[in-house]
C-alpha positions as CSV (number, residue, x, y, z in Angstrom):
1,X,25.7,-33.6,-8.5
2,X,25.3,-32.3,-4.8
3,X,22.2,-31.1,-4.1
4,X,21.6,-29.3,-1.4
5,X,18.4,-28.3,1.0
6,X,18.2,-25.3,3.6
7,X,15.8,-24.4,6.2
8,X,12.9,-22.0,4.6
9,X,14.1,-18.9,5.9
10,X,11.1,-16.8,5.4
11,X,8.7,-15.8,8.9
12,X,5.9,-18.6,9.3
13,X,7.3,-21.2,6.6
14,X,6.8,-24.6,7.6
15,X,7.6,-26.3,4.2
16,X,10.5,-28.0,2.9
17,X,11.8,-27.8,-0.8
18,X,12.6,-31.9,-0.5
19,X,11.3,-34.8,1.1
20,X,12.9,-37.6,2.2
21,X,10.9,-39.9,-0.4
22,X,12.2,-37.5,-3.4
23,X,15.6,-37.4,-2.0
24,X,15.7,-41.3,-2.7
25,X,14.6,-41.1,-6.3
26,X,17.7,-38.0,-6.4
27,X,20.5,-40.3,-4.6
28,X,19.3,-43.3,-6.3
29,X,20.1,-41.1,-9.5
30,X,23.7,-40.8,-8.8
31,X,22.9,-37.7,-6.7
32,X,24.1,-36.8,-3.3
33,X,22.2,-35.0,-1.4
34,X,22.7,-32.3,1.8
35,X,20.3,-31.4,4.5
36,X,20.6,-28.8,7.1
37,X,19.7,-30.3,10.3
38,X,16.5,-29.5,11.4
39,X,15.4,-28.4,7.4
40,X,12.0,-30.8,7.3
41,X,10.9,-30.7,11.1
42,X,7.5,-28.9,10.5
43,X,6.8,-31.4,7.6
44,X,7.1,-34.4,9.8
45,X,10.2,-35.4,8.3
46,X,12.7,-35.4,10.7
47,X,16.8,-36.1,9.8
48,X,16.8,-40.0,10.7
49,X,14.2,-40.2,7.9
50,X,16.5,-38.1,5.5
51,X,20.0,-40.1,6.6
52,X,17.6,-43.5,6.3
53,X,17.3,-42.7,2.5
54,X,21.0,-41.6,2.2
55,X,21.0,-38.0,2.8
56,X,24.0,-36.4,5.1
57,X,22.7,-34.4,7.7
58,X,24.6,-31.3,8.6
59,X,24.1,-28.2,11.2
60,X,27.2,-26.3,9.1
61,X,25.2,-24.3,6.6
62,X,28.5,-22.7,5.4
63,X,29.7,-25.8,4.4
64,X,26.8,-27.4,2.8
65,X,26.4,-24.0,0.5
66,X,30.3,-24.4,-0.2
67,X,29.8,-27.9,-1.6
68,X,26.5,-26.9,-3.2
69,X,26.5,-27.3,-6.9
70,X,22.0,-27.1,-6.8
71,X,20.4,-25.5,-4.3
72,X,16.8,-26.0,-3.9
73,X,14.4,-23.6,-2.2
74,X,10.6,-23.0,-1.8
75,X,11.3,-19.3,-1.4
76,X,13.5,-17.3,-2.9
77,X,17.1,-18.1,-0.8
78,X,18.6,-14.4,0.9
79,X,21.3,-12.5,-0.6
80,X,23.3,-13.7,2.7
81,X,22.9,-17.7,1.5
82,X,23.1,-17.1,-2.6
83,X,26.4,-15.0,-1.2
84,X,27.7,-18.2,-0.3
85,X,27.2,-20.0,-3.1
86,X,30.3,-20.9,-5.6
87,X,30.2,-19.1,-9.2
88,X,28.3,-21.1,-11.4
89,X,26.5,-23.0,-9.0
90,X,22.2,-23.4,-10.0
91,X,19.2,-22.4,-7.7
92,X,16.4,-24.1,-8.1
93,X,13.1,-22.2,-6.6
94,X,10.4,-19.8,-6.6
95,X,11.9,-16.5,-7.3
96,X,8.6,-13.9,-8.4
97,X,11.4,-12.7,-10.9
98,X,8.4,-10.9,-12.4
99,X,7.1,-9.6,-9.7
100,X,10.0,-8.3,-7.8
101,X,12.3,-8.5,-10.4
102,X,15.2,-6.4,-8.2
103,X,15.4,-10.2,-6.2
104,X,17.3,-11.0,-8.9
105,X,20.4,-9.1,-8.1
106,X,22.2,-11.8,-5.8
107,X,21.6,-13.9,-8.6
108,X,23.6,-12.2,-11.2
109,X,26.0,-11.0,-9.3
110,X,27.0,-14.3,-7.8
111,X,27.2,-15.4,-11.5
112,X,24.8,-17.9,-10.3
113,X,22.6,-20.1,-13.0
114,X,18.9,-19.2,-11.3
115,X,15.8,-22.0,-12.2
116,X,12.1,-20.3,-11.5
117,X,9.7,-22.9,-10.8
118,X,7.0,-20.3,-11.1
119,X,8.1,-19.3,-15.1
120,X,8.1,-23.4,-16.3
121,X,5.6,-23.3,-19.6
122,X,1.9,-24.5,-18.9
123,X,2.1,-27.7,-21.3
124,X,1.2,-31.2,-20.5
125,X,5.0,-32.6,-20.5
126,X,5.4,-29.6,-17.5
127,X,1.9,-30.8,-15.4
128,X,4.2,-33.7,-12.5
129,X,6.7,-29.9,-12.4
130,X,3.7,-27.4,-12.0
131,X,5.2,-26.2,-8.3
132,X,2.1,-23.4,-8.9
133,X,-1.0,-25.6,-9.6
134,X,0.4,-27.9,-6.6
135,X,0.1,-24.6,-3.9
136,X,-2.7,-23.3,-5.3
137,X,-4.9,-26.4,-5.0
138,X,-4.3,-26.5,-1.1
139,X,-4.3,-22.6,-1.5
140,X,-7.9,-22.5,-2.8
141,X,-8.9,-25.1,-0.1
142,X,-7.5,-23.5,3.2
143,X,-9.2,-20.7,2.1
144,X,-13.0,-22.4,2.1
145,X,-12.0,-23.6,5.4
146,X,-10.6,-20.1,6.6
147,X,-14.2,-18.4,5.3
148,X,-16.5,-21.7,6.7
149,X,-14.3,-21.2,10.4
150,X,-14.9,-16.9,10.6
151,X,-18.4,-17.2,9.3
152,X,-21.4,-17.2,11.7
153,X,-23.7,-19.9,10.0
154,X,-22.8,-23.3,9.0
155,X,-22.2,-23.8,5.3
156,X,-24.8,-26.8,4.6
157,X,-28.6,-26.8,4.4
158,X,-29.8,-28.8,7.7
159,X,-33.4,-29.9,8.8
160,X,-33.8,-29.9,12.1
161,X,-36.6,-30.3,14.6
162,X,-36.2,-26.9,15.4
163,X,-36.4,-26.0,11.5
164,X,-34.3,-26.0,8.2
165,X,-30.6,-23.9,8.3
166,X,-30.4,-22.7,4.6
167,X,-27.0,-23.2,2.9
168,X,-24.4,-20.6,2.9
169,X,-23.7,-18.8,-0.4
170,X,-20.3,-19.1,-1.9
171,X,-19.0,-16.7,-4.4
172,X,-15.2,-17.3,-6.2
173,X,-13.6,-15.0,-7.6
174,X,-10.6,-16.9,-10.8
175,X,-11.5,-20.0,-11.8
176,X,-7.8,-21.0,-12.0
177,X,-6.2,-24.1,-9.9
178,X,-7.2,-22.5,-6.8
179,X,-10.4,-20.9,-7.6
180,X,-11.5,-24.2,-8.9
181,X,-10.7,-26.3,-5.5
182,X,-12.3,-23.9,-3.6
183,X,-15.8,-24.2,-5.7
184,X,-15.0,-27.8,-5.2
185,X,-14.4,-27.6,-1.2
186,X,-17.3,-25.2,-0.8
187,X,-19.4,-27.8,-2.8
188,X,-19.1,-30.5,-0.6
189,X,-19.6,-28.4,3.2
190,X,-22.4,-28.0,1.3
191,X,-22.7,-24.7,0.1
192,X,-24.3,-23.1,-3.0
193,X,-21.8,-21.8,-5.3
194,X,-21.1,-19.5,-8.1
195,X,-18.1,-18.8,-10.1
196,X,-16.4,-15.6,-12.3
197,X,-13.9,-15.6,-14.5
198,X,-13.5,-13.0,-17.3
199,X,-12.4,-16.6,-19.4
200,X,-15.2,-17.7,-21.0
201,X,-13.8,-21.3,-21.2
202,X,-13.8,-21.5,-17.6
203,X,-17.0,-21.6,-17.0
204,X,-17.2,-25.2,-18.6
205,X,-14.9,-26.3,-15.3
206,X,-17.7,-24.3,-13.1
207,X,-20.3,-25.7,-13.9
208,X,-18.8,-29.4,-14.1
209,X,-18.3,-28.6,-10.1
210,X,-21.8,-28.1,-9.4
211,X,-21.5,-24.5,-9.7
212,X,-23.0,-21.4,-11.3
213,X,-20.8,-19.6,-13.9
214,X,-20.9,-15.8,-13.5
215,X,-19.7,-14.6,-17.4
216,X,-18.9,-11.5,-18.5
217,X,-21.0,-11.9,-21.8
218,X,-18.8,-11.3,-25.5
219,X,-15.2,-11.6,-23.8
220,X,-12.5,-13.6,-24.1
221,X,-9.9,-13.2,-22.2
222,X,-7.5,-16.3,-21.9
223,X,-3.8,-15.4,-22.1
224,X,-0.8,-17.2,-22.9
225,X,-0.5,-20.6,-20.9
226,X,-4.2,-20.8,-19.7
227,X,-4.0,-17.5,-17.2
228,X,-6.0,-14.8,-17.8
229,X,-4.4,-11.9,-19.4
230,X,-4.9,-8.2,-18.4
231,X,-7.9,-6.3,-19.4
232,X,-8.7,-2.6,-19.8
233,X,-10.5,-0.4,-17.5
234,X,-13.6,-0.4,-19.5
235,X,-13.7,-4.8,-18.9
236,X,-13.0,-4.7,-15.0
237,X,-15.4,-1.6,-14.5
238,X,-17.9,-3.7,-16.3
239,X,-17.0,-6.7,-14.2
240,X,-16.7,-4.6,-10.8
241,X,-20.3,-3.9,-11.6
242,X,-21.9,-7.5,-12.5
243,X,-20.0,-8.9,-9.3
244,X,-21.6,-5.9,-6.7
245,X,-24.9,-8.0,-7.0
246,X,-23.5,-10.7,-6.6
247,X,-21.6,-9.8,-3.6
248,X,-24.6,-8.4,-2.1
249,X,-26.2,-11.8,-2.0
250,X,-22.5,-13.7,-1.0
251,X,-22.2,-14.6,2.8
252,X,-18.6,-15.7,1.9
253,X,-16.2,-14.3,-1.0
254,X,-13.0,-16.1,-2.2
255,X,-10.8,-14.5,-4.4
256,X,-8.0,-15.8,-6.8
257,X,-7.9,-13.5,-9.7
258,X,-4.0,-12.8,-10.1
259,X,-2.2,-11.7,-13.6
260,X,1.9,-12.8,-13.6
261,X,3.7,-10.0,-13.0
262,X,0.9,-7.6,-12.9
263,X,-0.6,-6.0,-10.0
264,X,-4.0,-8.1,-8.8
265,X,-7.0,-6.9,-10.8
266,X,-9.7,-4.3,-8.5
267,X,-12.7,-6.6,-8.8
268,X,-14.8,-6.1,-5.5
269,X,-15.1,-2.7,-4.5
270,X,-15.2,-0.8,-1.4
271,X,-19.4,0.1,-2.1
272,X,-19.6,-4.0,-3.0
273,X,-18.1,-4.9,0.3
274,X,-20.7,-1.8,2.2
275,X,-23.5,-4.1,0.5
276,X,-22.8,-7.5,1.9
277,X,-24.3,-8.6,5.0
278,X,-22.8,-8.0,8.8
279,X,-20.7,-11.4,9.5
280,X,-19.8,-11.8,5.9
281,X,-16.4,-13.1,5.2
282,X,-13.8,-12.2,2.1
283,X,-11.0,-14.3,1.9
284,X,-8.6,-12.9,-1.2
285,X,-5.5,-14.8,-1.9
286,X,-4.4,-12.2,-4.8
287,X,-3.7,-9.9,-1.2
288,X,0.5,-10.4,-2.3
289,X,0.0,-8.2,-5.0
290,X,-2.6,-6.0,-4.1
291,X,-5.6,-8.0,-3.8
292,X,-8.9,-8.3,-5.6
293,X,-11.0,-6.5,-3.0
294,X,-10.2,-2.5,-2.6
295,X,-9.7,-2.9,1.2
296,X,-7.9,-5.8,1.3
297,X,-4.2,-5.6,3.5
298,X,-2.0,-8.4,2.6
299,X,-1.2,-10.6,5.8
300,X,-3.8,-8.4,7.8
301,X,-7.2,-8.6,8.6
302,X,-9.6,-6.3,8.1
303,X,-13.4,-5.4,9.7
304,X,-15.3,-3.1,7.6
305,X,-18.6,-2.5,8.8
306,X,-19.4,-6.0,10.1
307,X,-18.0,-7.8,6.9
308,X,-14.6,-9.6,7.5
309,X,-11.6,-9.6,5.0
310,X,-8.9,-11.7,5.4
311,X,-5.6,-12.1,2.8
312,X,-3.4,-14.5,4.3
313,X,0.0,-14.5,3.3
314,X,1.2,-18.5,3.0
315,X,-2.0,-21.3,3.2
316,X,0.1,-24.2,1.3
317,X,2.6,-23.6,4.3
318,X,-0.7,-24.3,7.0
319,X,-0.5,-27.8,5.4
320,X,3.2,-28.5,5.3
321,X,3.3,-32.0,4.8
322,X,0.7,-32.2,2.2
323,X,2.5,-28.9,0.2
324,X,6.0,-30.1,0.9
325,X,4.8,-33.3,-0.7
326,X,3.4,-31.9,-3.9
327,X,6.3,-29.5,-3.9
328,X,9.2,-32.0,-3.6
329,X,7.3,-34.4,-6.2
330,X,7.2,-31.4,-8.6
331,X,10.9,-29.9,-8.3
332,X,12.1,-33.6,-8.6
333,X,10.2,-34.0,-11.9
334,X,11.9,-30.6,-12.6
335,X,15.8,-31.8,-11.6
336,X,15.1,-35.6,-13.7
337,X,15.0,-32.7,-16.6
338,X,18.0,-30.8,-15.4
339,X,20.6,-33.7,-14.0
340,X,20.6,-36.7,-15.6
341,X,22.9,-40.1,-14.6
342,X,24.3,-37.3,-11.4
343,X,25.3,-34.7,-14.3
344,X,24.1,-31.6,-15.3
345,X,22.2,-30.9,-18.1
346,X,21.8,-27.6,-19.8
347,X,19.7,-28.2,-23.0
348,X,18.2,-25.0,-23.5
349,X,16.6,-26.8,-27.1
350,X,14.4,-28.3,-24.3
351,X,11.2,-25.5,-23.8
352,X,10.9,-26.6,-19.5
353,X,14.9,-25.7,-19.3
354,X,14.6,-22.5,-21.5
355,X,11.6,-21.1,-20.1
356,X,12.4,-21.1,-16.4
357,X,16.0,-20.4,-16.9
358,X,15.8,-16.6,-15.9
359,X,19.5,-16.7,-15.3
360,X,23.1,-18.1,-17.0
361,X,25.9,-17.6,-15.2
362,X,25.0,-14.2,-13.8
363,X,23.5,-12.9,-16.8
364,X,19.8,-12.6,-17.0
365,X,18.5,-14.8,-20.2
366,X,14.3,-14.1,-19.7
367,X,13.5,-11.0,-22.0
368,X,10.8,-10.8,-19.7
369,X,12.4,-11.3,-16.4
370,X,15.2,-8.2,-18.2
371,X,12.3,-6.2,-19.3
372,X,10.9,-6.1,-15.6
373,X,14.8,-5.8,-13.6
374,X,14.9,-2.3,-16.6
375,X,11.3,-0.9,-15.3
């Protein structure tokens, strides 16, 4: 099978979908595979290393999507490229078919086969292809370091001669992959920590971390794969309302808390924010679909009366080598399932192909991917 890799196309991407380490393990598996020129350059991986391993190099992006029979992608490719594509020809990426669903429409009708890494089932076969627990973990640690960099205090208790620096206090906001590294990176620059999830089982992970576990007392509220699944009004008010206090006594706020396909849960309120203290910092990294903080403006950055709200819009990309790593490892996984011995395999008996197969040759095969595109 030819396999071939673009240049991210989106504004600020610095990743790339393969690395020239993967791209061995694909060509050594009867594989050929086609780099644009130029495709890994912000991930250190320049096109000697690529032709090294047996990659072919080429600046003509129409004829690498001609050949094309996979394409892999971070980001979901444009209309203009998945226009290009041959009929029948398989995209392999992140495609947020659930949350813009209408980004699907190249896909079908191209009578493309479409792959979303972000719909692969949470099981333990599917952990070396989780494309979303790989981001998020350097997601959930950029963002300590964003908040430790804006804040005007150091995050450690110091002694010195000139007297003792109390620690910073740290509170997250999901105790998912990402919520969970950041408890972890806060831990060790030293800060004191607390942690909220409306899963009660997550507070086992919080606590393991050094951390205090904020519950929401007689609630349980783990969904289908391990994320947390939506809530009424009546839960969140009740929630919006325990974390207030906390807020109040937070120098620095991280939030994670993110339903699929949903819009981010309302969790720290404009009054919480009016509470905190001047130089506080709120870093939320649900911002893409609304955020978890009322004032939050995805890709912006906010100043509200001396508190500081950031919602970047791509931390894995800050660490492109690192997340184009963990990426490539995870969509190679992914590919060992879907080509085997250079040929493709469409077993849709196997659960990893089913699931994350959200389109067949142009026609849309998720009920809930078709649900959403209907809405």
């Amino acid at each position: 099978m030819k396999i071939a890799v673009l240049k991210e196309t989106l504004a600020g991407e610095r990743r790339v979908a393969l690395m020239p380490e993967s791209a061995s393990k694909l060509i050594s598996s009867r594989n050929e595979v086609l780099v644009e020129s130029g495709a890994g350059f912000f991930a250190n991986a320049d096109d000697a290393a690529y032709e090294e391993v047996g990659a072919v190099i080429s600046v003509k992006i129409d004829e690498i999507l001609g050949e094309a029979e996979v394409l892999i992608a971070i980001n979901r490719p444009t209309d203009k490229i998945l226009n290009k594509l041959r009929k029948g020809s398989i995209v392999v990426s992140l495609l947020r078919p659930l949350d813009e669903p209408t980004g699907i429409k190249s896909l079908t009708n191209n009578g493309l086969t479409a792959f979303s890494l972000e719909m692969i089932p949470r099981s333990t076969r599917a952990q070396t292809m989780d494309v979303l627990s790989s981001m998020a973990t350097i997601a959930g640690y950029r963002a300590v370091l964003l908040a430790a960099s804006k804040l005007p205090k150091l995050f450690p208790l110091l002694t010195t001669a000139a007297g003792t620096i109390p620690p910073a206090k740290v509170l997250v906001i999901g105790a998912g992959v990402a919520g969970l590294q950041a408890i972890a990176t806060a831990r060790r620059l030293g800060a004191v920590v607390e942690g909220f999830d409306i899963r009660s089982a997550a507070g086992e992970a919080v606590r393991s971390l050094g951390a205090k576990f904020i519950e929401v007392e007689n609630l349980d509220a783990e969904g289908e794969g391990g994320y947390a699944k939506e809530v009424g009004e009546e839960v969140l008010e009740h929630s919006r309302t325990l974390l207030q206090t906390h807020a109040a006594n937070s120098d620095c706020i991280i939030t994670t808390a993110q339903v699929p396909g949903r819009p981010s849960p309302l969790l720290i309120t404009k009054a919480a924010v009016e509470e905190m203290k001047r130089g506080s910092v709120i870093v939320d990294l649900a911002g893409q679909n609304g955020g978890n903080c009322e004032l939050t403006k995805f890709d912006e950055t906010v100043e509200h009366k001396g508190v500081s709200i950031y919602s970047p819009s791509n931390m894995a990309s800050d660490a492109s080598i690192h997340s184009s790593q963990l990426f490539s490892r995870n969509v190679t996984a992914f590919l060992s399932l879907l080509l085997q011995d250079g040929k493709l395999n469409l077993d849709f008996t196997d659960e990893i192909l089913s699931g994350s197969c959200i389109v067949h040759n142009g026609e849309i095969r998720n009920e809930k991917v078709k649900n959403a595109s209907e809405d």
